[in-house]
C-alpha positions in Angstrom: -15.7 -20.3 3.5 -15.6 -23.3 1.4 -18.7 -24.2 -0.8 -20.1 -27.7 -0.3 -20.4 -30.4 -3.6 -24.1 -28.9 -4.0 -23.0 -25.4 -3.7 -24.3 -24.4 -0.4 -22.0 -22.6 2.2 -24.1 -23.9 4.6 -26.1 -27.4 4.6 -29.9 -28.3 6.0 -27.8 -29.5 9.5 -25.1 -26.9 10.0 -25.0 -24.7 12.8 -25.3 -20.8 12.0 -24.8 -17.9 14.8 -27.6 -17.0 16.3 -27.2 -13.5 15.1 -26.2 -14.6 12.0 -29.6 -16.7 11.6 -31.4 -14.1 12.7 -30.2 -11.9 10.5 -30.9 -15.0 7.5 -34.2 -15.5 9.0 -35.5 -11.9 8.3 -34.4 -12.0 4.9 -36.4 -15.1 4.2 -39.6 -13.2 5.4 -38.8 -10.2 3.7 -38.4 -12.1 -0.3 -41.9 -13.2 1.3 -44.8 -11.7 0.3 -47.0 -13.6 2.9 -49.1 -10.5 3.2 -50.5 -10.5 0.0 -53.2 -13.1 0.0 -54.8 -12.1 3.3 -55.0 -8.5 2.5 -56.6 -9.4 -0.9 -59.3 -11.6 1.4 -59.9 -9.0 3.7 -60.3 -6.6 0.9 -63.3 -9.4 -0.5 -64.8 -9.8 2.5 -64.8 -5.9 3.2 -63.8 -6.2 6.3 -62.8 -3.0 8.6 -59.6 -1.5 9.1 -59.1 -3.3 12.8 -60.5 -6.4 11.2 -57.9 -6.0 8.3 -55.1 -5.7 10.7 -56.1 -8.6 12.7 -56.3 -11.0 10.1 -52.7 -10.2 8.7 -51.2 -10.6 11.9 -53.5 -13.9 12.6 -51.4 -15.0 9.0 -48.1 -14.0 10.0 -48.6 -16.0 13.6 -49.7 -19.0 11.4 -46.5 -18.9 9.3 -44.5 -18.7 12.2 -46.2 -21.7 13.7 -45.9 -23.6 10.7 -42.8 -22.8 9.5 -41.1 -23.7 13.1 -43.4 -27.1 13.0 -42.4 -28.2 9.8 -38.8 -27.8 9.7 -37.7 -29.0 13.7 -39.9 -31.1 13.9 -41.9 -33.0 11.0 -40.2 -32.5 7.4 -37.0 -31.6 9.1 -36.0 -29.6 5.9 -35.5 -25.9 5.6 -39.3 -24.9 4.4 -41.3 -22.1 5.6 -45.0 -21.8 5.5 -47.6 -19.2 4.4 -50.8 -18.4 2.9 -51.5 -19.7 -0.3 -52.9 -17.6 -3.0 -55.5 -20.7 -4.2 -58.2 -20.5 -1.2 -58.8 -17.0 -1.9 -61.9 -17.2 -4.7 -63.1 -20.3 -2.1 -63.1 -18.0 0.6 -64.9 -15.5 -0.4 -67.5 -17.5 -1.9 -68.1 -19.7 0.7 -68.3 -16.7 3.2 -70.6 -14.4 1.1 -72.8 -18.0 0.9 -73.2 -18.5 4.3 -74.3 -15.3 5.5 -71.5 -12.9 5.1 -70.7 -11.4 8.0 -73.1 -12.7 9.7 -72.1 -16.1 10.2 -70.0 -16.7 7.0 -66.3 -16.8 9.0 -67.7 -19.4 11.0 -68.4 -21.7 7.8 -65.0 -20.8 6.5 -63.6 -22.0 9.7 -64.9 -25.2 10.3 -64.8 -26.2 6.9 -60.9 -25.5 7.1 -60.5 -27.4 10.6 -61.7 -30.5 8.8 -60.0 -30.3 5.5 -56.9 -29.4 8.3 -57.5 -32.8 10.1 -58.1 -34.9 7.0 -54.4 -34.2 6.0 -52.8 -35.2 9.3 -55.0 -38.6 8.8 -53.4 -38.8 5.5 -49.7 -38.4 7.0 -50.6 -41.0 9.8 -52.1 -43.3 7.4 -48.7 -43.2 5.2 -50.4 -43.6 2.3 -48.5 -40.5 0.6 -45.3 -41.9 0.2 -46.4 -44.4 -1.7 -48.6 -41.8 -4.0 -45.3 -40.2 -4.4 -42.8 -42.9 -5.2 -45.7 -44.4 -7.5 -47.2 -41.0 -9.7 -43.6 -38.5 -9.3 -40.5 -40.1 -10.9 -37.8 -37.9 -11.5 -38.7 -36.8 -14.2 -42.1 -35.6 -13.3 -40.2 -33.9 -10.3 -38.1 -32.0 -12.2 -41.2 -31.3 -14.1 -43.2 -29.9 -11.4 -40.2 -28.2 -10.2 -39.7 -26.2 -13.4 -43.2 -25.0 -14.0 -43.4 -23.8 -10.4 -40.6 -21.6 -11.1 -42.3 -20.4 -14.6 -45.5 -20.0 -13.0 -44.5 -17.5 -10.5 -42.6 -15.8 -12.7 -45.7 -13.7 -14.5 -47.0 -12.5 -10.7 -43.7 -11.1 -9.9 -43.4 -9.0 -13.4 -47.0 -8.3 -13.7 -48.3 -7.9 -10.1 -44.9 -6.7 -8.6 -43.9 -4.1 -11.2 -45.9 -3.5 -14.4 -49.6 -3.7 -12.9 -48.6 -2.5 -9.7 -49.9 0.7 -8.1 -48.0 3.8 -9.7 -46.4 4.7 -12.5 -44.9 1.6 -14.6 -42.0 3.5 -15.3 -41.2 4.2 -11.8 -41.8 0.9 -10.9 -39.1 -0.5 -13.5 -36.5 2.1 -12.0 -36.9 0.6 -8.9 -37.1 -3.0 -9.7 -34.2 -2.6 -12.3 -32.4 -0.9 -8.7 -33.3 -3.7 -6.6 -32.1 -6.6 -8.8 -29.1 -4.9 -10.0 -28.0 -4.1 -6.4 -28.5 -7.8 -5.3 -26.7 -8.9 -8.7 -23.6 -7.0 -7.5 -23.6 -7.8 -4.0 -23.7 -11.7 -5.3 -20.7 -10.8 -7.8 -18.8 -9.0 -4.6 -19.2 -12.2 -2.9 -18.5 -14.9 -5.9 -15.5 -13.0 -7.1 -13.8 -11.9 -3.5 -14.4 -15.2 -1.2 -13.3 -13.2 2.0 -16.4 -10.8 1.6 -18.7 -13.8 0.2 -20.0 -14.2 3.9 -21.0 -10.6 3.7 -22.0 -10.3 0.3 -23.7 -13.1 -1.1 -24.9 -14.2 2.2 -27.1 -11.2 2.9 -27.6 -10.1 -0.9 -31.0 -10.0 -0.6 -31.3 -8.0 2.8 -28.8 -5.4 1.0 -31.3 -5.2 -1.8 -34.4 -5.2 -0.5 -32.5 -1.9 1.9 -31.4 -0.2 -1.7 -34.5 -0.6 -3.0 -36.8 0.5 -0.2 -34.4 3.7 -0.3 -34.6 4.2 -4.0 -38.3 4.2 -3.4 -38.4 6.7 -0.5 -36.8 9.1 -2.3 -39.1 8.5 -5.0 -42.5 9.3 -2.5 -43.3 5.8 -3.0 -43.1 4.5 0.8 -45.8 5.1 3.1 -44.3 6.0 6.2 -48.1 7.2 7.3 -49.4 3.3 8.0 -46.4 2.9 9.8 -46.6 5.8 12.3 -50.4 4.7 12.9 -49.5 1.1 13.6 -49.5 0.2 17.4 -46.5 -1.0 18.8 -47.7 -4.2 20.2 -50.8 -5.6 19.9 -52.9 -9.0 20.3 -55.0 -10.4 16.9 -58.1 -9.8 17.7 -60.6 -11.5 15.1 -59.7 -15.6 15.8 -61.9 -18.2 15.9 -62.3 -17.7 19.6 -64.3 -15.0 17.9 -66.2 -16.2 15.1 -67.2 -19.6 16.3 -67.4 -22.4 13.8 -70.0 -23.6 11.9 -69.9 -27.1 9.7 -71.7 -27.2 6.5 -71.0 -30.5 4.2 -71.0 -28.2 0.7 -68.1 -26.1 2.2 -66.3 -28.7 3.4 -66.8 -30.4 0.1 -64.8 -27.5 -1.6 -62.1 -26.8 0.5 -61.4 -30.4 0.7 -60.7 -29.5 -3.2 -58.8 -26.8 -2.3 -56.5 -28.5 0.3 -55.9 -31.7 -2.4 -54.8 -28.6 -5.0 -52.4 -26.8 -2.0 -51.2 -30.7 -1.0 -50.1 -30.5 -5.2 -48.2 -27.0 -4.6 -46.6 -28.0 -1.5 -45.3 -31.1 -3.1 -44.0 -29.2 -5.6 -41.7 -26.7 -3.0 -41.0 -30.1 -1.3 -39.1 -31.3 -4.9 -38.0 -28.0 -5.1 -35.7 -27.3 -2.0 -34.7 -31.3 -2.1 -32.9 -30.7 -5.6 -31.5 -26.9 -4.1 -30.2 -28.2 -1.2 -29.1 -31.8 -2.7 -31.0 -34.4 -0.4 -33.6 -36.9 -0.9 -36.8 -36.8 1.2 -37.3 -40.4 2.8 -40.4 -41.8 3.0 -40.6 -40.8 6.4 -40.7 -37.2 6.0 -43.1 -37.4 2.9 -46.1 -38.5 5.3 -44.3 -36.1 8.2 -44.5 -33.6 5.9 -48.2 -34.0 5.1 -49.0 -34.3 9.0 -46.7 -31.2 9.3 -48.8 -29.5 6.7 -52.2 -30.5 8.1 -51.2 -29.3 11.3 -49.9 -25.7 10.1 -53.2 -25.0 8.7 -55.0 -26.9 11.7 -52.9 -24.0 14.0 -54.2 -21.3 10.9 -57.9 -22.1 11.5 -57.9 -21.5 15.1 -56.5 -18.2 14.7 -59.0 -17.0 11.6 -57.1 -17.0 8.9 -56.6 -18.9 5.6 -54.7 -22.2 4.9 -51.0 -22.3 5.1 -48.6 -24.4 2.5 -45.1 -24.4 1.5 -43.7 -21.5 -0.1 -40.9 -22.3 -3.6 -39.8 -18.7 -3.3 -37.1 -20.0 -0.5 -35.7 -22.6 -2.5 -34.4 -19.5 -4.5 -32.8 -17.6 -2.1 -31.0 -20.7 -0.7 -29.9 -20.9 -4.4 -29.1 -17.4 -4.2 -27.7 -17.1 -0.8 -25.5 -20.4 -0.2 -27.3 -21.0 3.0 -29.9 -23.7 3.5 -29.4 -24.0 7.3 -32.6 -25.1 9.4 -31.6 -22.9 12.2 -31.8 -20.2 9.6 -35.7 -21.3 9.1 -36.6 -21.6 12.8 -35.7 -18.0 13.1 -37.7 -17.1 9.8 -40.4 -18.6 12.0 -39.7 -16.9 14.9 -39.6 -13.6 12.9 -42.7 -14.2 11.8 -44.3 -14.8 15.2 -42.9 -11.1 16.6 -44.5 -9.9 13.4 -48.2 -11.1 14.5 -47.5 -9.2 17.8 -45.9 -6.1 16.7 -48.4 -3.9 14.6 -45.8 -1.4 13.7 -42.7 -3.8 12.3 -46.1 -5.2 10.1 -46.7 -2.5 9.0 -43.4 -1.3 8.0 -42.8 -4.9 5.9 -46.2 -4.3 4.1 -45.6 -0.8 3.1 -42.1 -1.6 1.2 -43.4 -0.9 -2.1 -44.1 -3.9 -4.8 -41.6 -3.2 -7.4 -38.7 -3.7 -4.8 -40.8 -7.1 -4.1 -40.6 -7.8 -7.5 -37.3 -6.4 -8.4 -35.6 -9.8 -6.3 -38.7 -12.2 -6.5 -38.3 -12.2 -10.7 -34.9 -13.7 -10.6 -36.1 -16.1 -7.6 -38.5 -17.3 -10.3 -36.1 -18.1 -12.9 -33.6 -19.8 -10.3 -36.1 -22.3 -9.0 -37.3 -23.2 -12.7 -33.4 -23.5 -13.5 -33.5 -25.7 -10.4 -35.8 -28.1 -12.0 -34.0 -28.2 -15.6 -30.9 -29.0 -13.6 -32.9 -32.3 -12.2 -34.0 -33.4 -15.2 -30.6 -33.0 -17.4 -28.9 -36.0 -15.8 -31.3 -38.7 -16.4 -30.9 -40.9 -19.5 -34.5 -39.8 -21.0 -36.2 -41.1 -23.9 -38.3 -39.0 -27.3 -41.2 -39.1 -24.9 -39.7 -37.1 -22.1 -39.3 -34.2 -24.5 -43.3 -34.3 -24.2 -44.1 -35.4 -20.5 -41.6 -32.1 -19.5 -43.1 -29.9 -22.5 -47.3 -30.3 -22.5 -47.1 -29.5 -18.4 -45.0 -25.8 -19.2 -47.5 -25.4 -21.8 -50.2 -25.9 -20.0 -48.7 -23.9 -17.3 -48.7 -20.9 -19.6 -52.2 -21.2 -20.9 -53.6 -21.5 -17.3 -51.9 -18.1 -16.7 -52.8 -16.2 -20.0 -56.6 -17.9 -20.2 -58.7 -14.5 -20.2 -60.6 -14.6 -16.7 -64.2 -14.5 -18.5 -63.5 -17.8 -19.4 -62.4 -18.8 -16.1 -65.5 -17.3 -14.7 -67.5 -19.4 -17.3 -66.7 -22.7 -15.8 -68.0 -24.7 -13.2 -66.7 -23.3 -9.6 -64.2 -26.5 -8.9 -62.7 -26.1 -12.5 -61.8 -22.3 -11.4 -59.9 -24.1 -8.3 -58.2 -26.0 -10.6 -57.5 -23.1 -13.1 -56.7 -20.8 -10.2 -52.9 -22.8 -9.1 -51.2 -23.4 -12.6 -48.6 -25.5 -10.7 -51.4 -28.1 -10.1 -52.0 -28.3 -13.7 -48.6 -28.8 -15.1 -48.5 -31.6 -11.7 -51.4 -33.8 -13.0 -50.5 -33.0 -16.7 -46.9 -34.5 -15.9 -48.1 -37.4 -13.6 -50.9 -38.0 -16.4 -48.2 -38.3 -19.6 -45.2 -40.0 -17.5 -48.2 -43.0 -16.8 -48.8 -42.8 -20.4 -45.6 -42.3 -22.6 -43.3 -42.8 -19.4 -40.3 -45.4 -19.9 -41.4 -47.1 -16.3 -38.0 -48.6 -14.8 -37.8 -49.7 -11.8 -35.6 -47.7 -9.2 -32.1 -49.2 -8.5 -29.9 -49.5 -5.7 -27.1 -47.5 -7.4 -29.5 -44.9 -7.1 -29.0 -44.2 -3.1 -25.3 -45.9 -2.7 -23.6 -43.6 -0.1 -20.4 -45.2 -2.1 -20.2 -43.5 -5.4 -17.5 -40.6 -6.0 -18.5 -37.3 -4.7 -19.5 -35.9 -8.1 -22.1 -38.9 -8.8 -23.4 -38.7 -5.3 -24.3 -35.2 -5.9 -25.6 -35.8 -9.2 -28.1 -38.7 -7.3 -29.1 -36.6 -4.6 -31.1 -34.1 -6.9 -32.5 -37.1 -8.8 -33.5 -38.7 -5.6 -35.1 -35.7 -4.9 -37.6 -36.4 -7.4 -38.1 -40.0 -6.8 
């Protein structure tokens, strides 16, 4: 199979077997770990062991929903949705606020629906495109697009491997396992093009299996949640349940939070564009936003927390060669069976977090490589060196700030603090409008006419623009 100008096997359009996409699809939910943030909010909210199960599968039906809604049918690129880490702090305060248990769900709720429904205005309105092509140059694109890498990067060592449940040492063994089996299934496939299909294709899948094994034999999978997981089962705790209950404080802060996820999901937008080598009109920026708005619209009916855009697939299309939307439709799809079938849940959830972390790691380091490949063909200036150096600086110090100081500032400061790829977006979008060299974008810029290798080079700049 012959790669493509941008390096993908196969592009956004191409058809992909059904089995084959299938196949694709599951590994993008498995390099996922879409569990994560509701089982840290259930654990907040100390909710029961039905309740817990209920609200993870609630998640996994909202990804699927989202996921399918955004790429057939409103951004119309290959992005897949899930549950954002930044409403989690929210969530639990505005529950334990508003009567915990008793009434605090419901607050949740309805202060999500409207945040929800405020976003698809903003899409219909089409006023985000033109925030975009005004505030996010290229170079604050490629920007955003390399701290978003960088910023994940500490969760995956840290929460994955070194401060993950067992002993460190193990957990190295296994992620050193994992990594180095997906390193040599990608070499199989670069250096033998007959097996690359095989290979490099599914290099994650083949990993993730090695790992999980390497584990098992270490005592360190769980086969006990998995044999007490029903088969099939319907989510019980939705907002059919809890009701909803509108209270103009809540609302007020998770109208925050969904302006800090619209930042992150920007961010994965810039991301995949430069990965997969095409520019995002101005159509499917304000798609994209109603897309968005109506994924966590969908999450809020079924009782669980916002969706947005997850980077970590821009990596493994990087990784993989294949950025096929068929591919995503079936991640969707996967992830819809998941929110049905308690015991296939429960099987993803127990695969222990060093195997996670063992592929997520060099994810991490591919998407911030993504964003320095954006930036190193634009004739820059002394000043660029500082509107693409303060934001990765920033992005650090929001990650190693001690959490006493967090927890010091006022509650909409920790918002901020809590997604470190919304700090290094304003910090870029705040330096480019100050030191920026502000010239006016060219027609050259999207001529379908240029040779091959220029048109290439344009399409990850236009990515950003």
């Amino acid at each position: 199979m012959q790669r493509k100008d941008n390096g993908l096997l196969y592009g956004p359009e191409d058809k992909v077997s059904y089995f084959q996409s299938g196949l694709l699809g599951l590994q993008h939910v498995l390099a996922m770990d879409v569990y994560v943030p509701p089982l840290i909010i259930a654990g907040l909210l100390s909710m029961s062991v039905v309740q817990k199960t209920g609200f993870l599968q609630a998640a996994f039906l909202a990804c699927g929903i989202g996921t399918i809604l955004q790429t057939k049918f409103f951004m119309k690129l290959p992005v897949s949705q899930g549950p954002s880490f930044v409403p989690i702090g929210a969530v639990a305060g505005v529950y334990l606020a508003n009567g915990g248990p008793h009434g605090g769900m419901a607050t949740v709720l309805g202060s999500l629906l409207v945040g929800a429904v405020l976003l698809i205005l903003l899409g219909l309105s089409g006023i985000y495109q033109k925030i975009i092509n005004t505030l996010v140059p290229a170079l604050v694109g490629g920007t955003i697009i390399t701290c978003v890498g960088l910023s994940l990067l500490p969760s995956a060592l840290n929460d994955n491997i070194f401060k993950a449940s067992g002993s460190a040492g193990q957990n190295i063994e296994i992620a050193a396992i994992t990594g180095l089996v997906m390193l040599l299934a990608i070499t199989i496939g670069i250096r033998i093009p007959q097996l690359q299909r095989l290979f490099r294709v599914s290099s994650i899948i083949i990993a993730l299996v090695a790992g999980t094994i390497a584990a098992s034999f270490m005592g360190r999978f769980d086969w006990s949640s998995v044999n007490n997981a029903p088969w099939f089962s319907l989510p019980k705790f939705t907002a059919f349940h809890y009701g909803f209950h509108f209270s103009l404080p809540a609302i007020l802060t998770f109208i925050v939070i969904y302006m800090v996820l619209t930042t992150e999901t920007t961010g994965t937008w810039f991301a995949m564009s430069a990965v997969v080598g095409e520019k995002i009109s101005k159509k499917q920026w304000n798609q994209g936003i109603i897309g968005e708005g109506l994924s966590c619209f969908f999450a809020a009916l079924l009782g669980t927390t916002p969706m947005t855009g997850y980077s970590t697939n821009a990596g493994v299309i990087s990784i993989t060669g294949v950025a096929s939307r068929r591919v995503f439709v079936s991640a969707g799809i996967w992830f819809m069976i998941l929110g049905f079938f308690g015991k296939l849940s429960a099987f993803l959830s127990a695969v222990p977090a060093p195997v996670i972390g063992g592929i997520f790691s060099i994810i991490c380091v591919i998407i911030m490589l993504n964003g320095l490949n954006v930036i190193r063909y634009l004739n820059t200036n002394e000043s660029a060196i500082y509107i693409l150096g303060i934001p990765i600086v920033l992005t650090m110090a929001v990650i190693l700030v001690p959490s006493h100081l967090v927890n010091s500032t006022p509650q909409i400061i920790q918002y901020l603090l809590g997604s470190p790829i919304t700090i290094a977006a304003v910090s870029a979008i705040i330096l480019n409008l100050i030191m920026g060299d502000h010239q006016p974008e060219t027609e050259a810029d999207n001529d379908p006419k240029e040779s091959k290798k220029e048109t290439a080079h344009h399409a990850k700049l236009a990515a950003s623009k």
